[in-house]
C-alpha positions, 0 to 999 in steps of 0.5 A, spaced: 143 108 145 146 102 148 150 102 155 156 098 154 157 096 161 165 093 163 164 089 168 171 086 169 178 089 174 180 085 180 180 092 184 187 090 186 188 097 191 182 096 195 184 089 198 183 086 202 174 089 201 176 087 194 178 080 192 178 077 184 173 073 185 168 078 188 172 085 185 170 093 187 164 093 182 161 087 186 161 089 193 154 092 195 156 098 200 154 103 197 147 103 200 146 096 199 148 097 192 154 096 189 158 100 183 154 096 178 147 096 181 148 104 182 151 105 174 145 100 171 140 104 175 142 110 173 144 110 165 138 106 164 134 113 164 138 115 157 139 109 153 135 103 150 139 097 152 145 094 156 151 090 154 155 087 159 162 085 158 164 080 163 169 075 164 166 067 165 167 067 173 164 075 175 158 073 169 154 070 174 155 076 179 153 081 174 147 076 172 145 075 179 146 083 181 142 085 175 135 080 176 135 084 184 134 090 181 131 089 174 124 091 176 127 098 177 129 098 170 126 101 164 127 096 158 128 089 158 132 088 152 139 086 156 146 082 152 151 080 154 158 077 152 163 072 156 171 073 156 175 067 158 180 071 159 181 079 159 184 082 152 183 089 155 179 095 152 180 095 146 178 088 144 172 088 150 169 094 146 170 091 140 166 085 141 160 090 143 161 094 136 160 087 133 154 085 135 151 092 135 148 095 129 153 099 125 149 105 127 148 103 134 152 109 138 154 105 144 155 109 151 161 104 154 162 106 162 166 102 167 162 098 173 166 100 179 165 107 178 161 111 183 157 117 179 152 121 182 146 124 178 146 132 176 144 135 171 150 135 168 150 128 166 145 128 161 147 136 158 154 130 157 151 126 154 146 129 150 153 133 146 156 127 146 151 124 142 150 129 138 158 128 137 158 121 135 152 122 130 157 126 127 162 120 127 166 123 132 169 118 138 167 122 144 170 121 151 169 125 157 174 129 161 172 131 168 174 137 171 180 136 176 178 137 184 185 135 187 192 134 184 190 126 183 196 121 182 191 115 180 188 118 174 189 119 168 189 126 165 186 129 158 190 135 155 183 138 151 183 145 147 175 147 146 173 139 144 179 137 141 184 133 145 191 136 144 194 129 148 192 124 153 197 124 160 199 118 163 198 118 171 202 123 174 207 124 180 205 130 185 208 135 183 206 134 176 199 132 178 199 140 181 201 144 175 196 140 171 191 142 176 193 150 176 192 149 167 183 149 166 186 145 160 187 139 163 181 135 165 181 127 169 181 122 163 174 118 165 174 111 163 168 112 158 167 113 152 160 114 145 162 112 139 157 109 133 159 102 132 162 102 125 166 108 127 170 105 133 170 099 128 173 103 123 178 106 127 180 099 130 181 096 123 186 102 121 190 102 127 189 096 131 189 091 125 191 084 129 186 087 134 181 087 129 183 082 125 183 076 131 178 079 134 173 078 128 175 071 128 173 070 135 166 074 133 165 070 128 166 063 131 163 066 138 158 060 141 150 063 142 146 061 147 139 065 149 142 072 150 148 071 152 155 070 146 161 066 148 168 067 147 172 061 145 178 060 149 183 058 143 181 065 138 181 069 145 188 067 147 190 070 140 188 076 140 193 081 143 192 085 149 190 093 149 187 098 152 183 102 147 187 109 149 193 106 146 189 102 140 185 108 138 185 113 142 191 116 141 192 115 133 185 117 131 183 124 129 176 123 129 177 123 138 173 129 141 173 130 149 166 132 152 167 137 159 164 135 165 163 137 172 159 130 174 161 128 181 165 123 179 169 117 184 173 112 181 173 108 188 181 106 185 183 107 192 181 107 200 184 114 199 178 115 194 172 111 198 174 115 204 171 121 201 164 116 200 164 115 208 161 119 213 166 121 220 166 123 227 168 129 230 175 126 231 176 125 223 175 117 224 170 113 219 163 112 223 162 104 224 158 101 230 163 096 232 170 102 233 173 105 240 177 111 240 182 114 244 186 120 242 186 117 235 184 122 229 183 122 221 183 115 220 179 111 215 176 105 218 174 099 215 170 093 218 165 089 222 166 083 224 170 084 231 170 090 235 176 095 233 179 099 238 184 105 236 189 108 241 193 114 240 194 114 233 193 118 226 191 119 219 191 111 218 187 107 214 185 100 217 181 095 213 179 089 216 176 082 214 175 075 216 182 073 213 186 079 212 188 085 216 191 091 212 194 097 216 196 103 211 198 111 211 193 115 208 196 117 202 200 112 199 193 107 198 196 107 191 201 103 192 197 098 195 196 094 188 205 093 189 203 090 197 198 084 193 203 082 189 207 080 196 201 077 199 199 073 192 207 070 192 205 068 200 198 066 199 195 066 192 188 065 195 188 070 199 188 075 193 183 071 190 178 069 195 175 072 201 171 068 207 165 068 202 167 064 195 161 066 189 160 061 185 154 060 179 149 057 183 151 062 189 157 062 195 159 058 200 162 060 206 168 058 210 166 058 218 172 053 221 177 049 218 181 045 223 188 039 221 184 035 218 176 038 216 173 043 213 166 047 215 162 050 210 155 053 209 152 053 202 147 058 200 145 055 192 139 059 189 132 058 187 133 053 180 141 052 181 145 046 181 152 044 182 156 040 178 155 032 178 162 031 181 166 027 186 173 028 190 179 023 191 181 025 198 176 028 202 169 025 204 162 030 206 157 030 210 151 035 208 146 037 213 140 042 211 138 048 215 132 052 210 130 050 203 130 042 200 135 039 197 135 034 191 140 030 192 144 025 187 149 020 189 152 015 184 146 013 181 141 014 187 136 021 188 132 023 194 130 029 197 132 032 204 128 037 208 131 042 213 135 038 219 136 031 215 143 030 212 146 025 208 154 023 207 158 023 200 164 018 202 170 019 199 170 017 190 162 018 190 159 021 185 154 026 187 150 033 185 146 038 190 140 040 186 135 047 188 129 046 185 125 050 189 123 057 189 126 058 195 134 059 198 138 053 200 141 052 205 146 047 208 152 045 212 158 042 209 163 038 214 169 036 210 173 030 213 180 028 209 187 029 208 187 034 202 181 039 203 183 045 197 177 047 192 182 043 187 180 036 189 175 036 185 174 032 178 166 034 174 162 029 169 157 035 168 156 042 169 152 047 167 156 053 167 161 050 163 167 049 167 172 044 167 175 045 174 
């Protein structure tokens, strides 16, 4: 059985902890692990291999979290494929089934879901298994603990799905919970690969259609497959719940009762966390004075909290969010107002993850910028040059290669070199340990669009 792990989503509703560039699935937190470390770790006991599906910017991240735990991990036979933009589900799902054997089953899990281990998983599983032997698509249904709003509901008789519910209002929510028929919608999915392919082509024809041009013109390299832009864009865009799901006879619906969080708000991730004996989250960094049940979020300044209650307070280096407990679903609507303000903010945090690692911004004044650059043991960035912004680099640990038009040199911790403005220059890491430099900007335009690249590793064309 192959693990199909979707590694794409923006997190919208836990901004701004998650930013697109470093999402929900990606934030180590949950013990110094992230969403996607904890789900690899635990399906590895139960299936053979992995198939990650991710975007072309969060494929780094997924790589980089996965060789910090792989030693852990049963098997070594990994795969990958790489969207240049989301076509939802529906088609994601089905670039795993082209590239699995046509009796491969497939196990397709979210990575932002938080799942912890009972015996009731693998009872799951195993039936779901045997059901998809059958030729029966499988999805798995989890047994209401409260009148949710943010889920998804599934209306099951036995095994056999009666209806699949969008998510309700609270009243709605309520009566579904007082009907043991009504189960919470998971988000994963087992199937054999050429029953999901079947499926799609009988009801989702252009899906599969456009998605098996884009398979067959797919770019290889060592184990990772590429989708091509140009096919991609063609494909229309479709969750496998409206694609399959809710035409297709063949769908079964396994119940469980799996202690099971989709972390889709700060409403859910509150449960996650410890609190005092006022209700408020446990954090070094808080005072409290006749302050009670509020969730807080955050260690980078001291937060002081004075008569005040059921609030959530999420803080970080470059934004502040102060809501209601209760309505942190409707936080993905307040984005949308801060991304027509200032579309960086909803994209990138104080860190910025790159393929060759992250840089942090630490000041930023009229007319510079400081950074430090962390570049991973092998990696490199782009040979490149700006137009509007000269930089001074300064290493603190690791040595640099470092290449400015035509000339190479080497720099050890505490020497520094300058890149004027129009030079051509790339920072190397050949070593088997970290990087590390300080990057001083000077220049009238110092935004990450300043940049025009010869040559890249990864690919990017900006």
């Amino acid at each position: 059985m192959t693990n199909v792990i979707l590694c794409g989503g923006n997190g919208t509703r836990l901004w701004p902890v998650s930013r697109s560039n470093l999402p929900k699935q990606f934030l180590q937190m949950f013990d110094n692990e992230s969403l996607f470390q904890k789900i690899c770790k635990i399906n590895q006991q139960y299936c053979d291999k992995f198939l990650f599906i991710a975007n072309a910017e969060q494929y780094f991240i997924a790589s980089d979290q996965y060789s910090e735990i792989k030693n852990n991990i049963s098997f070594t036979d990994t795969l990958s494929i790489i969207e240049p933009v989301g076509r939802n589900t529906a088609a994601a799902i089905a670039f795993a089934a082209m590239a699995s054997d046509e009796d491969e089953i497939l196990f397709v899990t979210p990575s932002d879901h938080l799942i912890t281990q009972s015996e009731h998983y693998k009872d799951m599983l195993t039936r779901a298994q045997e059901l998809a032997q059958e030729g029966y698509i499988v999805t798995f249904g989890i047994t209401p603990k409260s009148p949710e709003t943010g889920f998804g509901y599934i209306e099951a008789q036995g095994e056999d799905v009666k209806l699949f519910h969008e998510k309700p209002n609270k009243e709605q929510a309520i009566k579904y919970l007082k009907n043991n028929n009504f189960l919470w919608n998971s988000g994963m999915f087992c199937f054999k690969a050429k029953i999901y392919l079947q499926e799609l082509q009988k009801y989702a024809p252009e899906i599969y259609k456009t998605a098996s041009t884009a398979f067959f013109n797919i770019q290889k390299k060592e184990n990772t497959l590429r989708i091509i832009t140009s096919y991609m864009l063609k494909i229309p865009e479709e969750s496998i719940d409206y694609a399959i799901l809710e035409k297709s006879n063949l769908v079964k619906v396994v119940k469980t009762d799996i202690a099971w969080n989709d972390i889709g708000s700060f409403d859910s991730l509150e449960h996650i966390f410890k609190k005092d004996d006022n209700g408020n989250s446990t954090l070094q960094n808080l005072v409290s004075l006749e302050s009670y049940n509020n969730f807080v979020f955050g260690n980078y300044k001291t937060i002081a909290l004075n008569h005040i209650e059921n609030l959530i307070i999420v803080e970080t280096p470059t934004a502040l969010l102060i809501s209601q407990k209760g309505e942190s679903q409707s936080i993905k609507q307040l984005v949308e107002l801060v991304k027509e303000k200032d579309p960086a903010l909803v994209k990138f945090g104080r860190t910025v993850f790159r393929p060759w690692g992250k840089f942090t911004n630490l000041e930023q004044g009229k007319r510079f910028k400081v950074k430090s650059l962390y570049v991973n043991p092998g990696k490199r960035l782009s040979l490149q040059k700006h137009l509007y912004r000269s930089e001074h680099w300064t290493v603190v640990q690791g040595n640099a290669l470092v290449q400015l038009d035509e000339q190479e040199f080497l720099l050890a911790p505490n020497e520094s070199t300058y890149i004027p403005i129009g030079t051509k220059h790339r920072l190397s890491n050949y070593g088997k340990f970290p990087l590390e430099i300080i990057e001083v900007q000077v220049g009238e335009y110092l935004e990450e669009d300043d940049i025009i690249r010869y040559e890249d590793d990864y690919e990017r064309l900006s």
